[in-house]
C-alpha positions in Angstrom: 101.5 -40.8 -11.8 98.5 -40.7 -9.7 95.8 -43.1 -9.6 93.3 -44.7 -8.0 91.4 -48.5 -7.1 87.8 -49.1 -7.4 85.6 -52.0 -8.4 83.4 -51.6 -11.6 80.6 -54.1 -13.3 82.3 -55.6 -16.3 80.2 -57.8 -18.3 78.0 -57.6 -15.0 80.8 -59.1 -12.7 82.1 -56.9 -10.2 86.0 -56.3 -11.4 88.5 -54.3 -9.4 90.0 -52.1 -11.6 93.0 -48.9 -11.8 91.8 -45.6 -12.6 94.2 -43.0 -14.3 93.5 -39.3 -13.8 92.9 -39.2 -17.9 90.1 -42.0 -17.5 91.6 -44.8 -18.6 90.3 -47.8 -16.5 92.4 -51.2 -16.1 91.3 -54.4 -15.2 94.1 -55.1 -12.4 94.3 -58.8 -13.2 95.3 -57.6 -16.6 97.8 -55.1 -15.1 99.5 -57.4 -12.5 98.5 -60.5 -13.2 100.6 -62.0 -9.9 99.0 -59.7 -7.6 95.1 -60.7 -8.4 93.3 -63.5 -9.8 90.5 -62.8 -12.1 88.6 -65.2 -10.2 89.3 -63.8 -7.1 86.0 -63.5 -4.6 87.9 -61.1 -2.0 88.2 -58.1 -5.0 90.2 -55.0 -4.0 90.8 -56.8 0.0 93.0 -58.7 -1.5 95.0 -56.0 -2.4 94.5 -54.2 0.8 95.2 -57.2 2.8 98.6 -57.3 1.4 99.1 -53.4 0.7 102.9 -53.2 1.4 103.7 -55.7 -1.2 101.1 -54.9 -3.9 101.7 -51.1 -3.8 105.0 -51.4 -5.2 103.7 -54.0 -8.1 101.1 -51.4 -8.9 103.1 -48.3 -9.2 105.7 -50.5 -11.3 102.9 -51.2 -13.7 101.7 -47.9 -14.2 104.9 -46.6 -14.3 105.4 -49.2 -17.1 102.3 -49.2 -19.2 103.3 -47.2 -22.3 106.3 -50.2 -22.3 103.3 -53.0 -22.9 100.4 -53.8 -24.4 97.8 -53.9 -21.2 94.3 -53.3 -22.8 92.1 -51.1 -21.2 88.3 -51.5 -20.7 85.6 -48.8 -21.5 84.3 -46.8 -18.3 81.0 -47.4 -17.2 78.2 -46.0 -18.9 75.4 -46.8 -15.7 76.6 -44.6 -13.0 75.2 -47.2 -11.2 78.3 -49.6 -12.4 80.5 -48.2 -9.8 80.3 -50.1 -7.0 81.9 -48.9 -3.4 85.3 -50.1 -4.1 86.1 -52.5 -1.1 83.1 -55.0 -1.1 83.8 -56.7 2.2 85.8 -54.6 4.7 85.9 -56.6 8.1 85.1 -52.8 10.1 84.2 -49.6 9.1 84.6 -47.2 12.4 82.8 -44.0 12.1 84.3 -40.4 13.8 81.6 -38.3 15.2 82.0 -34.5 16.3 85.6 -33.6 14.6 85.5 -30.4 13.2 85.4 -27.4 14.9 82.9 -25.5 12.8 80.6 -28.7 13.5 80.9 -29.1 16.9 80.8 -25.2 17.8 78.3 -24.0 15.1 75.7 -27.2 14.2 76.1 -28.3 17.6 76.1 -25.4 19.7 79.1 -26.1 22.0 80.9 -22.5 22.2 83.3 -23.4 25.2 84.7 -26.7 23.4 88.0 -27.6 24.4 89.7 -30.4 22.6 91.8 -31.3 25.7 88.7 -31.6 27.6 87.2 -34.4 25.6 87.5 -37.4 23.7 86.5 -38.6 20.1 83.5 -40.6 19.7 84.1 -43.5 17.7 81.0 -46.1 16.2 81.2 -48.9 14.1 78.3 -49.2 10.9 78.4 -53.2 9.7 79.9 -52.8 5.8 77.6 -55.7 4.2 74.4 -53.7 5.0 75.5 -50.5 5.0 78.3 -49.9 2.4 76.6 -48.9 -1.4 78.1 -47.3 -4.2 76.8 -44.9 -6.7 73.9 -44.2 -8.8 70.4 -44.8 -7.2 71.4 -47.1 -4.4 70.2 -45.4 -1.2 67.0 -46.6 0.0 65.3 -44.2 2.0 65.0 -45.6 5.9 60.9 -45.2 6.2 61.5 -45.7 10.4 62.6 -41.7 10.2 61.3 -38.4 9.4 65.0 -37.0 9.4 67.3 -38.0 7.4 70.5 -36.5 7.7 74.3 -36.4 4.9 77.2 -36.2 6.3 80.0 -35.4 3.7 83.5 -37.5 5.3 86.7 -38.0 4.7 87.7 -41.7 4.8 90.5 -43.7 4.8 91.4 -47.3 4.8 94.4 -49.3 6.7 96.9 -51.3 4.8 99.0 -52.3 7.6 97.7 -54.3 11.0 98.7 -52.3 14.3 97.4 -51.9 18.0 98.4 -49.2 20.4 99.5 -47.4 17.2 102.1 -44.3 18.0 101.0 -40.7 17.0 104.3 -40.7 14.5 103.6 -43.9 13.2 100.3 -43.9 12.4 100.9 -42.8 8.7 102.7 -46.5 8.3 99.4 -47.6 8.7 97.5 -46.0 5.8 97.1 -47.8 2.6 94.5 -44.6 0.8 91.7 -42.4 0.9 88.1 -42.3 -0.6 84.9 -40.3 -0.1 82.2 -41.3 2.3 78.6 -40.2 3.0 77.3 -40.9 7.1 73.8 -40.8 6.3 71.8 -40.4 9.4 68.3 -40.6 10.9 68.4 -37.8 13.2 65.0 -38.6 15.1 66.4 -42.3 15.8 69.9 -40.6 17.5 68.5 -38.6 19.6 64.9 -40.4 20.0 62.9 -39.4 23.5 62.5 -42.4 24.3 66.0 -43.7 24.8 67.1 -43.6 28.4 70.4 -41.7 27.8 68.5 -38.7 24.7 71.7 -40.5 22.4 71.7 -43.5 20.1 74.5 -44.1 17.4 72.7 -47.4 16.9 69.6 -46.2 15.5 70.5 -43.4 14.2 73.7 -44.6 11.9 73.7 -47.9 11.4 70.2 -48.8 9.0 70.8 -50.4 5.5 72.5 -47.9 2.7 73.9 -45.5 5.3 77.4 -45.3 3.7 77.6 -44.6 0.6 81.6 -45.1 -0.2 84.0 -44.2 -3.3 84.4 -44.3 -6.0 87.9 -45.2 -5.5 90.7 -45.3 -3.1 93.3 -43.3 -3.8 96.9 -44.2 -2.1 98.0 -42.0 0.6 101.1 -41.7 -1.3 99.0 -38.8 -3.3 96.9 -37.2 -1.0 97.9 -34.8 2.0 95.0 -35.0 4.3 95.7 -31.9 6.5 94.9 -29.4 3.2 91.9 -31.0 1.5 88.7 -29.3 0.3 85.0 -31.1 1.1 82.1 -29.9 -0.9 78.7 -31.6 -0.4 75.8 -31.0 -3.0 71.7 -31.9 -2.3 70.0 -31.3 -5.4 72.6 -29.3 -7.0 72.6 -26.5 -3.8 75.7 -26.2 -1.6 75.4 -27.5 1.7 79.0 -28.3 3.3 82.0 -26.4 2.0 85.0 -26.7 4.3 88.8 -28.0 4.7 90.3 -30.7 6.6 92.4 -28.3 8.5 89.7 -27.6 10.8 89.7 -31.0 12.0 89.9 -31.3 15.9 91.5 -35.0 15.8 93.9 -35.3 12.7 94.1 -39.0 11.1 97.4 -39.6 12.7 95.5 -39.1 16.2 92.6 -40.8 15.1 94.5 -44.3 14.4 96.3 -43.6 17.8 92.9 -43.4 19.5 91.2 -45.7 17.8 94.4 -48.9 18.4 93.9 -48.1 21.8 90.8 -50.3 21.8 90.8 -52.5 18.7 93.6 -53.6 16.2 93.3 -52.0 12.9 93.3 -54.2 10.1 94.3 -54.0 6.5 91.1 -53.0 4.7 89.6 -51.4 7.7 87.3 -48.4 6.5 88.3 -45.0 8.8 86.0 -42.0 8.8 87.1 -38.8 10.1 84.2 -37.4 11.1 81.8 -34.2 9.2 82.0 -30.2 8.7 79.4 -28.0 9.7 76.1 -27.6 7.2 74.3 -30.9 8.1 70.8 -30.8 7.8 70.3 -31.0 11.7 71.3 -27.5 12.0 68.9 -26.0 9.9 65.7 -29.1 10.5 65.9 -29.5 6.8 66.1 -33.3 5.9 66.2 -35.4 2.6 63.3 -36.6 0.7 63.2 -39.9 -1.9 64.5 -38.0 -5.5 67.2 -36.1 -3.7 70.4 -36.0 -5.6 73.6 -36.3 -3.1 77.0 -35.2 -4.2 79.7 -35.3 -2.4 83.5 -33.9 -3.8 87.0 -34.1 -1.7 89.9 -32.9 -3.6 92.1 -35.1 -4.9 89.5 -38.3 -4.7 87.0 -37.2 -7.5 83.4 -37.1 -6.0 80.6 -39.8 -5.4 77.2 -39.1 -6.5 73.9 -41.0 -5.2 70.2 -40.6 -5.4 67.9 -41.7 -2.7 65.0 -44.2 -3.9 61.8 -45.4 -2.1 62.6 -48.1 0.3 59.6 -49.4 1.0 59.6 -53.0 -0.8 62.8 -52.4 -2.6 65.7 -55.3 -2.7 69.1 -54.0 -1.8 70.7 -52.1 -4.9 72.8 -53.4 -7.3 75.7 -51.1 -6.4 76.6 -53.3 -3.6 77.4 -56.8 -4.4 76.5 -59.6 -2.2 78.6 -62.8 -1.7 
């Protein structure tokens, strides 16, 4: 049975929990009492950080429920109460220009050749960036365009450098949905000596919304998946992760080349065309993001004034 890991405010502590596809939620202490503590301060990266041994405890327990008496606890009410399901991740590297609609149709690049070129990879910093749902996006008041950026994201469960193509899968623990929120005047400011600038433009507080769970790769084939992106209700980004340019296999390949992947490392693959930079329409404070992957559920935030506003309560702070 399918299922996936988040972390949820339970009697306002952050709790990481198991999500069945009927809605039942499960405190995971309660579920395998060996594999967390209830105490524990790392949350879910513990359980990434020691993915090939807890996997199998967790699918033995769900596989095992109607044989004992595990209670379950009551969803959250507060959309709010889901927070983005790995707390701390050490890195979260970012994949920019990977689909082909994207790159040829928001970006203009008719003659791209994929053996011509290489990925761009960037890193965001998870403490400041990462939020969950509910209204925990403050709006960045250095920019006058803010951009969404519907992605799908995965997270390692298995260390590895110079990762081979065929192995890669090895390395994947499971999949969630992410939102690259960008500040399109920042990344390509005048100003900046080369017109390009992943700092400013990607990395300001709130700029990745993530979850709300991680479903394990187990479940998910991520070469047939369906990405839907919402502002206000209106269809922005409809398109399938078979029109990536860089599939995740090739992405962990790339990526290992330069850095060791690490369990709990957040991985995203990159955005499909109907950004906002294409058209020069941007978000406003009040706009309602929703973004829907099949297979992972969907992850809905709202943008709130950030002027003078303390960092939401999605995202818990150590």
């Amino acid at each position: 049975m399918t299922f996936s890991l988040a972390t949820t405010r339970i009697d306002g502590t952050p709790t990481p929990v198991l999500s069945l596809p009927d809605g039942r939620l499960y405190r995971i202490a309660d579920l395998s009492p060996g594999l967390l503590s209830d105490k524990s301060p790392a949350g879910l990266m513990a359980v990434f950080e020691n993915w090939e041994t807890a996997e199998p405890l967790l699918l033995e327990a769900v596989d095992t429920l109607q044989e004992r008496a595990v209670q379950s606890v009551d969803p959250p009410v507060d959309l709010g109460d889901w927070l983005t399901p790995l707390q701390y991740p050490r890195k979260v590297i970012c994949t920019g220009a990977n689909y082909y609609d994207h790159v040829i149709n928001d970006g203009g690049h008719a003659g791209f050749s994929k053996e011509d070129n290489v990925p761009v990879f960037f890193l965001k910093p998870p403490t400041t960036t990462l939020v969950g749902q509910g209204r925990s996006v403050r709006y960045p008041n250095q920019t006058e365009k803010f951009d969404y950026e519907l992605e799908l994201a995965f997270v390692i469960g298995r260390a590895g450098k110079n990762i081979p193509v065929g192995r890669a899968r090895e390395h994947i623990a499971g999949y969630t949905i992410a939102l690259d929120l960008s500040a399109r005047d920042w990344q390509r400011h005048p100003k900046h000596l080369v017109k390009f600038d992943l700092f400013g433009g990607k990395v300001f507080d709130d700029s990745c919304p993530l979850g709300p769970g991680i479903v394990p790769a187990r479940f998910i084939d991520d070469t047939n998946l369906q990405l839907q992106f919402r502002l206000n209700g209106e269809l922005r980004q409809n398109a399938n992760t078979s029109d990536l340019i860089w599939s995740v296999p090739e992405l962990i390949s790339l990526i290992s080349e330069h850095m060791t992947l690490e369990p709990g490392d957040v991985i995203l693959t990159g955005t499909p065309a109907g950004v906002g930079l294409a058209t020069g329409t941007w978000m406003n404070v009040g706009d309602q993001l929703k973004g829907e992957i099949s297979g992972l559920g969907a992850i809905s935030v709202e943008i709130i004034d950030g002027a003078n506003t303390q960092p939401p309560s999605s995202k818990e702070r150590p």
